[in-house]
C-alpha positions as CSV (number, residue, x, y, z in Angstrom):
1,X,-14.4,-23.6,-27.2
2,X,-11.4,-23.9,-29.5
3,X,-8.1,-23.6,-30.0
4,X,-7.8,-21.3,-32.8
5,X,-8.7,-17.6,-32.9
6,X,-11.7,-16.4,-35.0
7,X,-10.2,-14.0,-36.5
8,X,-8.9,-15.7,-39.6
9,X,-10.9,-18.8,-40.9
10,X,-9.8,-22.0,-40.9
11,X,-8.3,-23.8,-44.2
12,X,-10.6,-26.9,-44.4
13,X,-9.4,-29.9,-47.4
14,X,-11.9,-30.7,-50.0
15,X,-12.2,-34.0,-51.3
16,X,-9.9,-35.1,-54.0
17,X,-7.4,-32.6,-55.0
18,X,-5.5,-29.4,-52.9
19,X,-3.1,-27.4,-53.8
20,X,-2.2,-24.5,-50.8
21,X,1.0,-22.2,-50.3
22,X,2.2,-22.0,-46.7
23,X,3.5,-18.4,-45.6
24,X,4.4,-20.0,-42.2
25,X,4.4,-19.2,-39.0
26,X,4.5,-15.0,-37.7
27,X,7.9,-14.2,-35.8
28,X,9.0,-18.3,-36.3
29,X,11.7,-19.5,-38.6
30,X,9.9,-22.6,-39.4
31,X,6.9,-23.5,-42.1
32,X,4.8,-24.6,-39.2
33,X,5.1,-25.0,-35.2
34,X,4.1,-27.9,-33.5
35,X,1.3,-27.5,-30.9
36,X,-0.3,-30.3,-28.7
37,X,-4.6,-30.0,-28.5
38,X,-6.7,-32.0,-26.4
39,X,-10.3,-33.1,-28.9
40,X,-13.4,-34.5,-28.1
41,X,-13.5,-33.0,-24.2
42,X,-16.8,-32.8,-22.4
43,X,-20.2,-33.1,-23.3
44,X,-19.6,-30.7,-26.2
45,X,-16.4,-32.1,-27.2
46,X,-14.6,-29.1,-27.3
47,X,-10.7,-28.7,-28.4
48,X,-8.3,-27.1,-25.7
49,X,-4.2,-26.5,-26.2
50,X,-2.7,-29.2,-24.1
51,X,-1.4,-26.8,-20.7
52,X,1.0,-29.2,-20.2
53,X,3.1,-30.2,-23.6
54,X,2.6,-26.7,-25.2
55,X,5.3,-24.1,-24.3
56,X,4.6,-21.8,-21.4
57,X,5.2,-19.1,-24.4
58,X,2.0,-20.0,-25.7
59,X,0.1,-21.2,-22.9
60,X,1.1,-18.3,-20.4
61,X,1.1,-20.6,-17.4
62,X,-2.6,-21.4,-16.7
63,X,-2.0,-24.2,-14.6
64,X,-1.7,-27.7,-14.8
65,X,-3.8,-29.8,-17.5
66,X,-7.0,-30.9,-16.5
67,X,-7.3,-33.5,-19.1
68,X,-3.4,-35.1,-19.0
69,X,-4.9,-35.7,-15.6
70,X,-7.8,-37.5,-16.3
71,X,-6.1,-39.2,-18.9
72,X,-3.4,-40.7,-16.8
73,X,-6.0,-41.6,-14.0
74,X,-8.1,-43.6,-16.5
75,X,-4.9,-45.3,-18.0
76,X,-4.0,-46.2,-14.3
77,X,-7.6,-47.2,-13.8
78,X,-7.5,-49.9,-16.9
79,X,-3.9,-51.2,-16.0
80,X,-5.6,-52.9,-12.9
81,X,-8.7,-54.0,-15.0
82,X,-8.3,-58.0,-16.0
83,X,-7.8,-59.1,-19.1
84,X,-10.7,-58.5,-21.8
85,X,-12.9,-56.7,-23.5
86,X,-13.9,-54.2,-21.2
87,X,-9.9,-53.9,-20.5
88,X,-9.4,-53.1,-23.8
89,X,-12.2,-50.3,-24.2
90,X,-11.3,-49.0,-21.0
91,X,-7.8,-48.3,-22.4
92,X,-9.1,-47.3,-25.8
93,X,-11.0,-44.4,-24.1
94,X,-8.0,-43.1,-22.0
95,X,-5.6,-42.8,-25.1
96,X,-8.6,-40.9,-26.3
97,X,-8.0,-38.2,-24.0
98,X,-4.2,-37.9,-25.0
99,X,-2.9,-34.9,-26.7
100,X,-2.8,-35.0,-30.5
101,X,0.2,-33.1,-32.3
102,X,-0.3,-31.0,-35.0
103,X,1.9,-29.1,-36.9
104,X,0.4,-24.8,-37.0
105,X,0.7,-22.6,-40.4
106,X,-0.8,-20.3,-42.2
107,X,-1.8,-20.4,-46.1
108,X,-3.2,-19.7,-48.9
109,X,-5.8,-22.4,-50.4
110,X,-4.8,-21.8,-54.1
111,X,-8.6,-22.9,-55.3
112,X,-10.1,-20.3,-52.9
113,X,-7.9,-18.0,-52.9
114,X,-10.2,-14.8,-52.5
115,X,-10.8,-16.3,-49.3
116,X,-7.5,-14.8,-47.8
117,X,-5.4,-16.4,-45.4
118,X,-6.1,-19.5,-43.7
119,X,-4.9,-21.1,-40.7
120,X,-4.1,-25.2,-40.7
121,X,-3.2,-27.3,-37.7
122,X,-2.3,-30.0,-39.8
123,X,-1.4,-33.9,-39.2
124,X,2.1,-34.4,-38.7
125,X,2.6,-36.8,-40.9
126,X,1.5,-34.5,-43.7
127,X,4.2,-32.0,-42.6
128,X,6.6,-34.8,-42.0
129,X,6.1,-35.8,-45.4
130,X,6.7,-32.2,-47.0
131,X,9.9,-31.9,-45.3
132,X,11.1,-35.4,-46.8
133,X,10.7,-33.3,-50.0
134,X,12.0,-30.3,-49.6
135,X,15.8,-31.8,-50.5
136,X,15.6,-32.5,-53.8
137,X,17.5,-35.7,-54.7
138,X,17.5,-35.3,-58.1
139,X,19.5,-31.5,-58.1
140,X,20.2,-31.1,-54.2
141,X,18.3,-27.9,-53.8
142,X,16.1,-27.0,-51.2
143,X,13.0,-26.4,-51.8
144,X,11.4,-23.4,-49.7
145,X,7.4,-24.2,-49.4
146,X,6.7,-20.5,-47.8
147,X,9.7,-17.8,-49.5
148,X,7.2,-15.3,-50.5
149,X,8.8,-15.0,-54.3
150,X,10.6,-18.0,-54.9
151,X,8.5,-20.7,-52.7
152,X,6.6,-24.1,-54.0
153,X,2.9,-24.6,-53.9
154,X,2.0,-28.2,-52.7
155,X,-0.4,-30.5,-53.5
156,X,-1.7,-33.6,-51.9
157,X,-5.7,-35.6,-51.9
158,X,-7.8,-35.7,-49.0
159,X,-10.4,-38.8,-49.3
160,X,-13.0,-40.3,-46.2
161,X,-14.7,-38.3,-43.6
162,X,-14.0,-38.0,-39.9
163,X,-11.5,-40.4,-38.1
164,X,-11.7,-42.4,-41.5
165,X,-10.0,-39.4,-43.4
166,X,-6.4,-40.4,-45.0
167,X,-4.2,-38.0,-46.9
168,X,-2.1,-38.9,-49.8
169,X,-0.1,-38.1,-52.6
170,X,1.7,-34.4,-50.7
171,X,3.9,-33.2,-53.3
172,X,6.1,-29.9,-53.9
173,X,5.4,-28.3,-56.5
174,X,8.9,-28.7,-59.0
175,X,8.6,-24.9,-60.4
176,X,8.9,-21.9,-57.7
177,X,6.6,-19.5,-58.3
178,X,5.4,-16.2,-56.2
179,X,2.6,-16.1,-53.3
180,X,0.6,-13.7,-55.7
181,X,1.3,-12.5,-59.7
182,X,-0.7,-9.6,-58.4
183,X,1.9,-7.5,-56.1
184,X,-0.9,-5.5,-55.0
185,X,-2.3,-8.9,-53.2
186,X,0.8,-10.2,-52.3
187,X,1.5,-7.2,-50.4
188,X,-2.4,-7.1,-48.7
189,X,-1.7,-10.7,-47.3
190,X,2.1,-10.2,-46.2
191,X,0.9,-7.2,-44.2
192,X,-1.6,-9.2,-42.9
193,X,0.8,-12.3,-41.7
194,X,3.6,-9.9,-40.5
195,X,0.9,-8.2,-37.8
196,X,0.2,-11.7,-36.1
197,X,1.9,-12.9,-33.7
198,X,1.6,-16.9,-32.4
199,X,-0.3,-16.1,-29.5
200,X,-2.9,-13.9,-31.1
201,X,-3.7,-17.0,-33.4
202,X,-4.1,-20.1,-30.6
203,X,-6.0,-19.9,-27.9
204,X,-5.2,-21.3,-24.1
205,X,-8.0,-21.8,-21.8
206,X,-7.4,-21.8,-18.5
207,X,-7.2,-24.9,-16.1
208,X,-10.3,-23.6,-13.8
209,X,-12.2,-23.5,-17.3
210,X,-11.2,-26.8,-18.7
211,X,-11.9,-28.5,-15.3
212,X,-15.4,-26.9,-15.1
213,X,-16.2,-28.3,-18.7
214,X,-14.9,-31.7,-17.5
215,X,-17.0,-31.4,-14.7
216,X,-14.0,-31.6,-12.4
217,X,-12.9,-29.5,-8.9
218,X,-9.5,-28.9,-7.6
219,X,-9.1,-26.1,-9.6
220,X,-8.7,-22.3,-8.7
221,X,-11.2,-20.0,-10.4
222,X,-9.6,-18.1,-13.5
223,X,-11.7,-16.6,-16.0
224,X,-12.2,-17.9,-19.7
225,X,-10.8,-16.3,-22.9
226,X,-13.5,-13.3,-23.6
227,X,-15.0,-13.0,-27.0
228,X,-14.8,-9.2,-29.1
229,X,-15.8,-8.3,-31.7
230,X,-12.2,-8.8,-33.3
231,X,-12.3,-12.6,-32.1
232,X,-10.8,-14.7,-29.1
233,X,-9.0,-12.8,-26.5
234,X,-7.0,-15.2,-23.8
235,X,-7.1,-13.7,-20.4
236,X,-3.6,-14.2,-18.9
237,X,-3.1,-15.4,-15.5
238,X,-0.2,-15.6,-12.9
239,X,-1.7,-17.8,-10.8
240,X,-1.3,-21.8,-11.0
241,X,-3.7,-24.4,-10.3
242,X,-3.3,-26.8,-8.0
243,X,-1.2,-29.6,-9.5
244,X,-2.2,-32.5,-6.9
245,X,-3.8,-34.6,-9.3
246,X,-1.1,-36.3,-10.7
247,X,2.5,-35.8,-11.8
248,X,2.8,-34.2,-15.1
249,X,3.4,-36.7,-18.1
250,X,6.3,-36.6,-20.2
251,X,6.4,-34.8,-23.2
């Protein structure tokens, strides 16, 4: 299970050097959204958007999260624990289950780029630190990092593997320069991004689903995304589950 459709591939950082050009988010006025995912659940550790901190608009109201449940269960469980070690793991694990922020955009990985688009659910500190940049101190102008003809590649280093992975060094590019010299390409890929919209891109699974992976029950039976041909498919429902496992934390 994951978050992210299939249908475009995910942009994944080589070591060392990057250099991508965001086109941003379909039908948002922003670079990138933030979205809230839940990693590492169940046996498989699968990803799930976060039912409760993601808007409704791109959740569609599947219900109450399953793991913002569990998660404030276990913190309440170590809070009572004495002092020590096994405290301390015990509260380790339950801020495991927290939702992670990440800041949602589309691309263009300017070392692949016969690859296509690319989707990135980014750390938001890397985002954080673009925006620091896009006000240039030295002239005052701001920098667009995804205008289509006048935007800034940037480029950052990616070093480590797994939870030991650091970013470093994001800089904007100081010369604009267009998505594509080609404007044969350039139109191919804004076509592309302009028929997308947000909610064909994330996936939200519903609460019965997440609950089952968790090996949890309270929940009311709603069928899983479905898989095509053409990639994830989220099946909407109207129906809630039951939220009597807790209140729901605060964003």
């Amino acid at each position: 299970d994951s978050p992210y459709t299939r249908d475009l591939q995910s942009f994944k950082p080589a070591d060392g050097k990057n250099r991508i050009r965001l086109l941003g988010v379909p039908g948002e006025t922003n670079h990138s959204v933030t979205i809230h995912v839940h990693y590492g659940v169940g046996p498989d550790r699968a990803s799930y958007l976060c039912l409760n901190h993601n808007d409704a608009s791109i959740t569609g109201g599947k219900g109450e999260c399953p793991v913002c449940a569990e998660q404030m269960k276990a913190s309440l469980a170590a809070s009572r624990m004495p002092e020590g070690g096994a405290k301390e793991q015990a509260k380790k694990e339950a801020n495991s289950l927290r939702a992670k922020a990440r800041r949602f955009t589309l691309l263009v990985d300017r070392s692949k780029s016969e690859e296509g688009l690319k989707f990135w659910s980014m750390p938001a500190s890397i985002d954080a630190n673009i925006v620091d940049q896009m006000d240039d101190v030295d002239t005052g102008e701001f920098r667009m990092v995804d205008d289509a003809y006048e935007g800034h590649d940037i480029a950052f280093k990616r070093d480590g593997q797994g939870i030991n992975t650091k970013y470093t060094g994001e800089t904007i590019a100081p010369k604009p320069t267009p998505l594509s010299a080609n404007e044969t390409q350039m139109k191919a890929w804004l076509d592309e991004f302009e028929g997308y919209t947000l909610t064909d891109l994330l996936v939200a699974y519903p609460a019965s689903h997440i609950a089952r992976v968790m090996g949890l029950s309270g929940f009311e039976e709603e069928p899983a995304p479905q898989e095509t041909s053409d990639g994830v498919v989220p099946t909407a429902s109207t129906t809630p589950a039951p939220s009597d496992m807790g209140m729901r934390p605060s964003a």
